[in-house]
C-alpha positions as CSV (number, residue, x, y, z in Angstrom):
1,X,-79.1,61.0,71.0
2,X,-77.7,57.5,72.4
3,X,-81.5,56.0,71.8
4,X,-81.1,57.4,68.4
5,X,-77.7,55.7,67.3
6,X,-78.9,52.2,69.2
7,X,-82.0,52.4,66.8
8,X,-80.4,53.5,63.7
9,X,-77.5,50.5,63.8
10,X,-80.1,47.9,64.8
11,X,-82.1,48.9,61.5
12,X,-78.7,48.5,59.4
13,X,-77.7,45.3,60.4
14,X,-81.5,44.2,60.1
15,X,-81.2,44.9,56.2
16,X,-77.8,43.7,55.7
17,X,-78.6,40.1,56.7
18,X,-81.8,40.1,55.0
19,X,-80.5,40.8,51.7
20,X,-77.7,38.4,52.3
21,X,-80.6,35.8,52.8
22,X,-82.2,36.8,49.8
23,X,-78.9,36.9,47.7
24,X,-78.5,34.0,44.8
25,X,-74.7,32.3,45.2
26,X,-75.1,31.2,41.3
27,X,-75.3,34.9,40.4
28,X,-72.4,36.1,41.6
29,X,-70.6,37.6,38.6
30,X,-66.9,36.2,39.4
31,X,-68.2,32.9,39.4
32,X,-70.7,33.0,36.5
33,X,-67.3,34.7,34.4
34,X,-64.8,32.2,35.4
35,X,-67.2,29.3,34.2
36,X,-68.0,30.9,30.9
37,X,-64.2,31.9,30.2
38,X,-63.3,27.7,30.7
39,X,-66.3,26.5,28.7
40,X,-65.3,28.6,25.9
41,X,-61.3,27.9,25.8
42,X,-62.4,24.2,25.2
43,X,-64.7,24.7,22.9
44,X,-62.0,27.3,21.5
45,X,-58.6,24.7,21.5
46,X,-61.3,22.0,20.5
47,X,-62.0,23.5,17.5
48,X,-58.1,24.5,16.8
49,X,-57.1,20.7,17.3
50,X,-59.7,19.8,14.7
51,X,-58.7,22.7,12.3
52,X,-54.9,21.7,12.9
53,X,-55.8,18.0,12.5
54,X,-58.0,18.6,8.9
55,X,-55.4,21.5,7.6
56,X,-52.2,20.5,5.9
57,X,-49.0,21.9,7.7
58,X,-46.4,23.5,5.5
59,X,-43.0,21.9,5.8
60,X,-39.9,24.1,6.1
61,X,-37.1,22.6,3.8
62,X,-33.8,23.7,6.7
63,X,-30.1,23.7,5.3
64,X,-26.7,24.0,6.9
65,X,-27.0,27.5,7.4
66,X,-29.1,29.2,9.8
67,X,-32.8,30.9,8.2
68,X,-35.8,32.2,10.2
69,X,-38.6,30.3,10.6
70,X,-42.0,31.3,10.0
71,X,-45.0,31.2,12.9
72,X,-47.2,28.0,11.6
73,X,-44.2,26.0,9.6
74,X,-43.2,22.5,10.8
75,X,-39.6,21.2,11.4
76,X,-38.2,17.9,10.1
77,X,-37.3,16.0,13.2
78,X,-33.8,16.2,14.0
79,X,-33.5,19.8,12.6
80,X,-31.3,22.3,15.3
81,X,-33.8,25.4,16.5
82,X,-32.8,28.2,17.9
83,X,-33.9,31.3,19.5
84,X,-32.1,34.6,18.2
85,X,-32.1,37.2,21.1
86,X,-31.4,39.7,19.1
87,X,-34.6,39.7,16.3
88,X,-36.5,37.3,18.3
89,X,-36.9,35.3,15.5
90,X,-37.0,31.4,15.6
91,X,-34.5,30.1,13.2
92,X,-33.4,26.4,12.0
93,X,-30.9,24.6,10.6
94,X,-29.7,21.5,9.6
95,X,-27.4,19.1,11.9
96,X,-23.5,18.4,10.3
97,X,-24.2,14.6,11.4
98,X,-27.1,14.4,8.7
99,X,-24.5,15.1,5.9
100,X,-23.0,11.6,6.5
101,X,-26.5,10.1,7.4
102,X,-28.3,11.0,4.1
103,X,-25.1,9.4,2.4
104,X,-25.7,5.8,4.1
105,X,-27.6,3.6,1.4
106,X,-31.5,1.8,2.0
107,X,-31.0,-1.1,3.6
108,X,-34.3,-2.1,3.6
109,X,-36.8,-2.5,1.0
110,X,-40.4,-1.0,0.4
111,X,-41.7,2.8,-0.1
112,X,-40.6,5.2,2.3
113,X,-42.5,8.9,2.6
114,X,-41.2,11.2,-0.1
115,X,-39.3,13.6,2.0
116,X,-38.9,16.0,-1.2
117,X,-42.0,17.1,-1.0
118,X,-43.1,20.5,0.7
119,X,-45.8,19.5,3.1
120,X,-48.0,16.1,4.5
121,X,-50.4,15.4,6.4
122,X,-51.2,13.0,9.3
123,X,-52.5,10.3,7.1
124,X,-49.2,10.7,5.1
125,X,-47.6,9.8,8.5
126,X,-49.5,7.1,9.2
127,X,-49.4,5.4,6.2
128,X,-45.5,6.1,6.2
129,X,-45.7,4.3,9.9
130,X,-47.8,1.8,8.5
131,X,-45.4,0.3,5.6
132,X,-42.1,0.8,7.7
133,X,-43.5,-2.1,9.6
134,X,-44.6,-3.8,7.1
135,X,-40.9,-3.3,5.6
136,X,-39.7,-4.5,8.9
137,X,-41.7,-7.7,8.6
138,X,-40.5,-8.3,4.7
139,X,-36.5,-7.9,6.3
140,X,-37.5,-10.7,8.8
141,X,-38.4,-12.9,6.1
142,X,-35.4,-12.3,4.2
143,X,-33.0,-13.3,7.2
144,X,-35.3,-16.2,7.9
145,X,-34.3,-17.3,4.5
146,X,-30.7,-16.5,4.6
147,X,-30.4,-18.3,7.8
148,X,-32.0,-21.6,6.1
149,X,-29.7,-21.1,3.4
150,X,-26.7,-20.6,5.6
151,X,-27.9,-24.3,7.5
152,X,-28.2,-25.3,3.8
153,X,-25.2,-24.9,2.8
154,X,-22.6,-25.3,6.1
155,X,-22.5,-28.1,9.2
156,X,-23.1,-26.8,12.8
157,X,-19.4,-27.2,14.5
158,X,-21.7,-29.9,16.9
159,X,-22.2,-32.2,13.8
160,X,-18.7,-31.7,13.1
161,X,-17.0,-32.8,16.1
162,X,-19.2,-35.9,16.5
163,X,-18.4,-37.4,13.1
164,X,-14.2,-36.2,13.8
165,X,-14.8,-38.7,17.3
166,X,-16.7,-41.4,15.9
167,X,-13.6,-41.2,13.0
168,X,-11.1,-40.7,15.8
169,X,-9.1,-37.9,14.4
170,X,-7.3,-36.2,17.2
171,X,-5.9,-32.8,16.5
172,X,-1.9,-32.3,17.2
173,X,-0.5,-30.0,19.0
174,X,3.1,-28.8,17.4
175,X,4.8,-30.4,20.2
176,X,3.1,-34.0,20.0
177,X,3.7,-33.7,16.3
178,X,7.7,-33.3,16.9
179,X,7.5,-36.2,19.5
180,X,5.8,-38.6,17.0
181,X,8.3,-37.2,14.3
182,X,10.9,-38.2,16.4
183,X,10.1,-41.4,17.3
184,X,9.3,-42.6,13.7
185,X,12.7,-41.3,13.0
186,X,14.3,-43.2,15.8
187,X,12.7,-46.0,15.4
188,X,14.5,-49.2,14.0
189,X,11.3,-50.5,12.4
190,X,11.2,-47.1,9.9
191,X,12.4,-47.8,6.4
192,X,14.7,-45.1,4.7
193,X,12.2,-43.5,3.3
194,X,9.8,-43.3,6.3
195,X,12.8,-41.6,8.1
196,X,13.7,-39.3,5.7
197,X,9.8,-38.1,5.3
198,X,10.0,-37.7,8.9
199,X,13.0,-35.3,9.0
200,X,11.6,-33.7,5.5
201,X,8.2,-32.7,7.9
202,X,10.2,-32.0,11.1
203,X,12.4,-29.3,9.2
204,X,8.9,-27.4,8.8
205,X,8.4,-27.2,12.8
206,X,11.8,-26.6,14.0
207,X,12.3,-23.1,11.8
208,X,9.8,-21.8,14.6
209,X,12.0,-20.7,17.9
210,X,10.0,-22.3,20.7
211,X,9.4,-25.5,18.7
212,X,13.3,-25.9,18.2
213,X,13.4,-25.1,21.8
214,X,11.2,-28.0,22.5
215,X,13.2,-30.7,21.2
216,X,15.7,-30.1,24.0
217,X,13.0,-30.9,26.4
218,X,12.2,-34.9,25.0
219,X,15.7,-35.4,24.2
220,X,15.0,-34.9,19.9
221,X,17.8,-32.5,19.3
222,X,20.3,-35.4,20.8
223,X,18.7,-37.8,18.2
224,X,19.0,-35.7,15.4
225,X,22.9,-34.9,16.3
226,X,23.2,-38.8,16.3
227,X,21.6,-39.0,13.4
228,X,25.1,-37.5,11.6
229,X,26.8,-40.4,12.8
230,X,24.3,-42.6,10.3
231,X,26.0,-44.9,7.1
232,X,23.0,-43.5,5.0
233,X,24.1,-40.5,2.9
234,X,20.5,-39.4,2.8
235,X,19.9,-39.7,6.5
236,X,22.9,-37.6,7.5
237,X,21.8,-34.6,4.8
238,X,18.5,-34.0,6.1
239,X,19.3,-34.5,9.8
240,X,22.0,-31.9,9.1
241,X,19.0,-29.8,7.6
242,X,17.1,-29.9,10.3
243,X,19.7,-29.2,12.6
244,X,20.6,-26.3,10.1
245,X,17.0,-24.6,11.2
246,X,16.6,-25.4,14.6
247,X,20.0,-23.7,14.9
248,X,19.9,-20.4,13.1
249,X,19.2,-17.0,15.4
250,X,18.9,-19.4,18.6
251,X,21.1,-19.4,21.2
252,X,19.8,-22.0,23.8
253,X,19.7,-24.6,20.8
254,X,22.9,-23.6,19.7
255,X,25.1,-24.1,23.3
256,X,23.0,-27.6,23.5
257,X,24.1,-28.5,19.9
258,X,28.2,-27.7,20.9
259,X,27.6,-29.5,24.6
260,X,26.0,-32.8,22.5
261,X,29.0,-33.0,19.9
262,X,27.2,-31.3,17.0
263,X,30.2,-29.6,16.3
264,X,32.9,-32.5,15.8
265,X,30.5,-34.8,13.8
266,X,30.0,-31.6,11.0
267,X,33.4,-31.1,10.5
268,X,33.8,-35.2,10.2
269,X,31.4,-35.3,7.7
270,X,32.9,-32.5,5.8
271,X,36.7,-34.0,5.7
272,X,35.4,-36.8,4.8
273,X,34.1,-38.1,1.5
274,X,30.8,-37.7,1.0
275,X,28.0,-36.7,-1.7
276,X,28.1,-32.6,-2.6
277,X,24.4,-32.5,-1.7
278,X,25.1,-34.2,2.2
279,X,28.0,-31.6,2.2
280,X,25.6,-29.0,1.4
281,X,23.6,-29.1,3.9
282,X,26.1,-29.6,6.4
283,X,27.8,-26.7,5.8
284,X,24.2,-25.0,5.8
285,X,24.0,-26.7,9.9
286,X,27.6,-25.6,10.3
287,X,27.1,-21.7,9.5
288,X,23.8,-21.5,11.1
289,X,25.8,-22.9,14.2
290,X,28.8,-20.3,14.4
291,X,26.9,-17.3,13.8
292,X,26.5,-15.1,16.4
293,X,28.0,-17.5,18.6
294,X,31.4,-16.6,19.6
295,X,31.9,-19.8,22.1
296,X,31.4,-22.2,19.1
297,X,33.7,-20.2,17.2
298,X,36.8,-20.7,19.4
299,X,35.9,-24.5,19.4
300,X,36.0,-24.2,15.5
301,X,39.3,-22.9,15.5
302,X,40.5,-25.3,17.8
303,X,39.4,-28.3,16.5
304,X,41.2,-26.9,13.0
305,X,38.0,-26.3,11.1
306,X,39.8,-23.8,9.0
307,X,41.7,-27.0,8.3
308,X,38.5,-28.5,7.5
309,X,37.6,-26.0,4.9
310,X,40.4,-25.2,3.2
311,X,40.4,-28.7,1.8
312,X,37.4,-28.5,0.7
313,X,37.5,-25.3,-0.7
314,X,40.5,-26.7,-2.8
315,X,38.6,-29.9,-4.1
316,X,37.5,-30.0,-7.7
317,X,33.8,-29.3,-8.8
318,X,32.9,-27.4,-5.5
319,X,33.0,-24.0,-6.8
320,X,29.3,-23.4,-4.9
321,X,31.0,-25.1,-1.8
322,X,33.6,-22.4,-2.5
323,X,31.3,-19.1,-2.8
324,X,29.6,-20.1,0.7
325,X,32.3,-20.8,2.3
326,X,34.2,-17.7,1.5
327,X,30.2,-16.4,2.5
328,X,30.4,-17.8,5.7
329,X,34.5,-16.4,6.6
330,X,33.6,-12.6,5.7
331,X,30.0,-13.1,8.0
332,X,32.6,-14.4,10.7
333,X,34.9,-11.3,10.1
334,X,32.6,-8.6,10.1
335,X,30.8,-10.4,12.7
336,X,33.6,-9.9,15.1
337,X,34.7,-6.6,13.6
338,X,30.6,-4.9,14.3
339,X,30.4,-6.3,17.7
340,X,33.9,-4.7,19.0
341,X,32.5,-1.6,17.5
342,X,29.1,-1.7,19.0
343,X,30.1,-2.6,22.5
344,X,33.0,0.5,22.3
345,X,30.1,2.9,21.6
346,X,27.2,1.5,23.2
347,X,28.3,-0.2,26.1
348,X,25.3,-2.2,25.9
349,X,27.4,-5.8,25.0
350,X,27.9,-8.4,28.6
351,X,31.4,-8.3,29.5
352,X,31.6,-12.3,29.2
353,X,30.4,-12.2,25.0
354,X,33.0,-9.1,24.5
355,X,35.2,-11.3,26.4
356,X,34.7,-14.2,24.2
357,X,34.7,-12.0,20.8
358,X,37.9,-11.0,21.5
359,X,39.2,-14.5,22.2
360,X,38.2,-15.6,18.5
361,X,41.1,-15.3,16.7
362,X,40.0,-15.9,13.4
363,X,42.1,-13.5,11.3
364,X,45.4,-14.7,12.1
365,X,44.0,-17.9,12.0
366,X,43.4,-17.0,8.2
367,X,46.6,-15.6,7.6
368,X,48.6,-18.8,8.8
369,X,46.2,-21.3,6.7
370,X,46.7,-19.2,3.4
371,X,43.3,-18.2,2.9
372,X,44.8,-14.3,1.4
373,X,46.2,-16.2,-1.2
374,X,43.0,-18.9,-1.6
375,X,40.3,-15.6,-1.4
376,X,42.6,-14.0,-3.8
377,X,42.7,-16.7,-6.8
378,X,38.5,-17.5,-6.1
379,X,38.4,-13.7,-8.0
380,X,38.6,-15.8,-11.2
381,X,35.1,-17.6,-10.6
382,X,32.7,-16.5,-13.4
383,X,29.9,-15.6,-11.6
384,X,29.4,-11.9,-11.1
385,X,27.3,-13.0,-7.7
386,X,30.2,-15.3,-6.8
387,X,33.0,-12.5,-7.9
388,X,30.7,-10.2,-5.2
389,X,31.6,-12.4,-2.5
390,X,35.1,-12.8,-2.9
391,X,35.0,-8.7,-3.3
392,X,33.8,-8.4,-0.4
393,X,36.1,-10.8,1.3
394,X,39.0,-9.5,0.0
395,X,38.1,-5.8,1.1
396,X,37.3,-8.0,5.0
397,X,41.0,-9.0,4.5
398,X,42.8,-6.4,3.3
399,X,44.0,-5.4,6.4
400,X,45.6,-8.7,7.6
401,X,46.2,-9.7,3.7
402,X,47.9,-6.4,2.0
403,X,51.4,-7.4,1.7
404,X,50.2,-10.8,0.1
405,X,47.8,-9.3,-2.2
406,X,50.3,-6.4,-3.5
407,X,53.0,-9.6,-3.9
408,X,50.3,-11.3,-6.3
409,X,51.2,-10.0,-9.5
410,X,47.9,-11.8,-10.8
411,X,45.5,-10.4,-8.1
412,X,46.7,-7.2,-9.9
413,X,45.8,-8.4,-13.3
414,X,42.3,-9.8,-12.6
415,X,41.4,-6.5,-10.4
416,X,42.3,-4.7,-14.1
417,X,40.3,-6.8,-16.2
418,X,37.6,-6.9,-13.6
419,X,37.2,-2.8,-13.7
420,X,37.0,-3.1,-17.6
421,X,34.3,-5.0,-17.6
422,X,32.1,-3.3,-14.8
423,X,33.3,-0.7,-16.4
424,X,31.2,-1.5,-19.8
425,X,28.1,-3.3,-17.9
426,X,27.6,0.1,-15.8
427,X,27.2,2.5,-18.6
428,X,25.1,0.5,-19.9
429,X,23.3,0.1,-17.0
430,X,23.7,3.9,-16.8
431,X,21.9,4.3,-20.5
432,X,18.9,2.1,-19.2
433,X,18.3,4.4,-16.3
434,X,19.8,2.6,-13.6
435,X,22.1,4.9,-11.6
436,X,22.9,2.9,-8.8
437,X,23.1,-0.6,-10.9
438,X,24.2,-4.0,-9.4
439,X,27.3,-3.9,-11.9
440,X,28.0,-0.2,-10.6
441,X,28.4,-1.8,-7.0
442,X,30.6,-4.8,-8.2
443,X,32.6,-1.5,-10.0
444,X,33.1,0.3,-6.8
445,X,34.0,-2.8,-4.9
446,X,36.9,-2.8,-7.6
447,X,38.1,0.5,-7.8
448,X,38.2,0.6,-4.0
449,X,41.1,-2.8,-3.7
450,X,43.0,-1.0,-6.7
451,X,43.7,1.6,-4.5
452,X,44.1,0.0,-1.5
453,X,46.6,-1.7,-3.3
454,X,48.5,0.7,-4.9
């Protein structure tokens, strides 16, 4: 039996490798499949491209809401695609963004594809691709030509500056300006009207805080104050002006103004006789000075500038003097009066300004010179905006005033007639619509003295 099995193996293995030997590798059938199946899916998605390529692809139209999207339909680009899970579905919409985009106008010129219109094709795209650039080439031309005609029409800055040097025109700084100003004004060799154009210009400069605070710094606001002490009416008018602005709502200005005699030489010029239009703007210098300035106010007092304006107050043909005047007292009053207040409540006042508020004492002051009776007989001005002032004046004073004002029988009298009047002028003002009228103001202002007084 073992000679048997020896034989019948050796003869197995004999035919195995011969028909291995014998075997063809190109006909084995994975091999010969695998080739076939990859030949025919290119000759497959070949023919699909070319189909796709010749075949015109329907165009779905998306809105803002979602909508399902058929197999084989094209998307505008941009659209928002999503997959539902729950039908399985494709769906599109449009973005919210393209709501503002489609409102933006052409800014170019030339065709663009027709985007109304259900399907195109390739050839659409191309030609669509085509005449953008040639649309971008027609916008370069135009800005080509609008640049020529900008370097037509205008001088480069380069040209500009060059023909400014060769000219020499030097641009002034604010400062420079003030310092020539100055010095023309100073200067000996200036005619009157040379000096009085320069103070006319230099009012313009000095409204502006940090330019008034410049003058300090070359010694101007020293020449200016000087300037009052000048034989020329004219002169000492507009350096008072300027003075005026480079005081008001500045407080460094103002302590150099009282420290350089500005004070003294205003109230000189307004004792003295001079022209109503140099007292003017004195006065103007002179209230922009005291305001807010409680330091300058006790110097007032002291150097009798209630005095000062009593006579002039009393002076034939200065009614307007008058009315600002009275103006300036009630500012002073309630000035005084408002600050106490604030710095009782707030707290937020320096100890040394309250101190010096309180050392201004201006209504008995007022009381002594006879300005109750003097505010009290200005009622008779004819001028309702004049009348207004003294109003409120008299209400400032009442306080301080009462016994004087119930003592003038004629106060009484003009009050009366006064309330009369208003009374007429606001009904009528009350017929026209107006219910809180000017001459219904001036009519409260009125009733409210009667019965203060009564």
């Amino acid at each position: 039996m073992a000679p048997f099995g020896m034989l019948l193996g050796l003869l197995m293995t004999f035919c195995f490798t011969f028909c291995l030997s014998h075997q063809n590798p190109n006909k084995f059938a994975l091999t010969s499949l695998e080739k076939s199946s990859t030949k025919e899916s290119e000759k497959k998605d070949t023919k699909v491209e070319e189909e796709m390529d010749a075949e015109v692809l329907e165009v779905f139209q998306p809105t803002y809401e979602w909508q399902a999207l058929r197999p084989g339909q094209a998307v505008p680009a941009g659209s928002h695609v999503r997959l539902n899970l729950q039908t399985g579905a494709r769906e599109v919409k449009l973005q919210y963004e393209d709501k503002f985009r489609n409102n933006l106008k052409e800014l170019k010129k030339g065709k663009r594809l027709d985007i109304n219109t259900d399907t195109y094709t390739s050839q659409d795209l191309k030609s669509a691709l085509a005449k953008f650039k040639e649309g971008e080439r027609e916008s370069s031309k135009e800005d080509e030509a609008r640049q020529a005609e900008v370097k037509r029409l205008f001088r480069p800055i380069e040209e500009l500056k060059k023909e400014f040097d060769e000219l020499n025109v030097v641009i002034e700084t604010d400062m420079q300006i003030m310092v020539r100003l100055i010095n023309k004004f100073n200067s000996s060799s200036s005619s009157l009207e040379e000096k009085i154009a320069a103070l006319f210009d230099l009012e313009y400069y000095v409204h502006q805080m940090d330019n008034a605070q410049d003058l300090l710094s070359f010694g101007g606001l020293q020449v200016l104050i000087n300037g009052l002490n000048s034989t020329e009416p004219l002169v000492k008018e507009y350096a008072a002006f300027v003075l005026g602005a480079a005081f008001s709502s500045n407080p460094k200005v103002q302590v150099e103004a009282i420290e350089g005699g500005a004070l003294q030489k205003l109230l000189v010029i307004l004792a003295t006789d001079q022209p109503l239009t140099a007292k003017k703007k004195v006065l103007f210098a002179l209230c922009s000075l005291l305001r807010h300035f409680p330091y300058a106010q006790q110097q007032f007092l002291k150097l009798g500038g209630l005095q000062v304006l009593k006579s002039l107050v009393q002076q034939k043909s200065t009614e307007v003097l008058a009315v600002r005047v009275i103006t300036l007292l009630y500012d002073l009053v309630t000035e005084k009066m408002f600050a106490e207040e604030e710095a009782e409540l707030t707290q937020d006042m320096s100890p040394e300004k309250l101190q010096q508020y309180r050392q201004v004492h201006l209504l008995p002051g007022l009381r002594e010179q006879g300005w109750c009776e003097i505010t009290a007989h200005l009622l008779a001005l004819p001028e309702h905006d004049a009348r207004e002032k003294v109003l409120q004046t008299l209400g400032a004073l009442m306080a301080t005033c009462r016994d004087h004002y119930r003592e003038d029988p004629e106060l009484g009298r003009t009050l009366a007639s006064l309330q009369a009047e208003y009374q007429a002028l606001a009904v009528l003002e009350l017929e026209e619509g107006e219910d809180e009228g000017y001459f219904r103001e001036l009519l409260g202002s009125t009733d409210g003295l009667l019965r203060e007084l009564r």
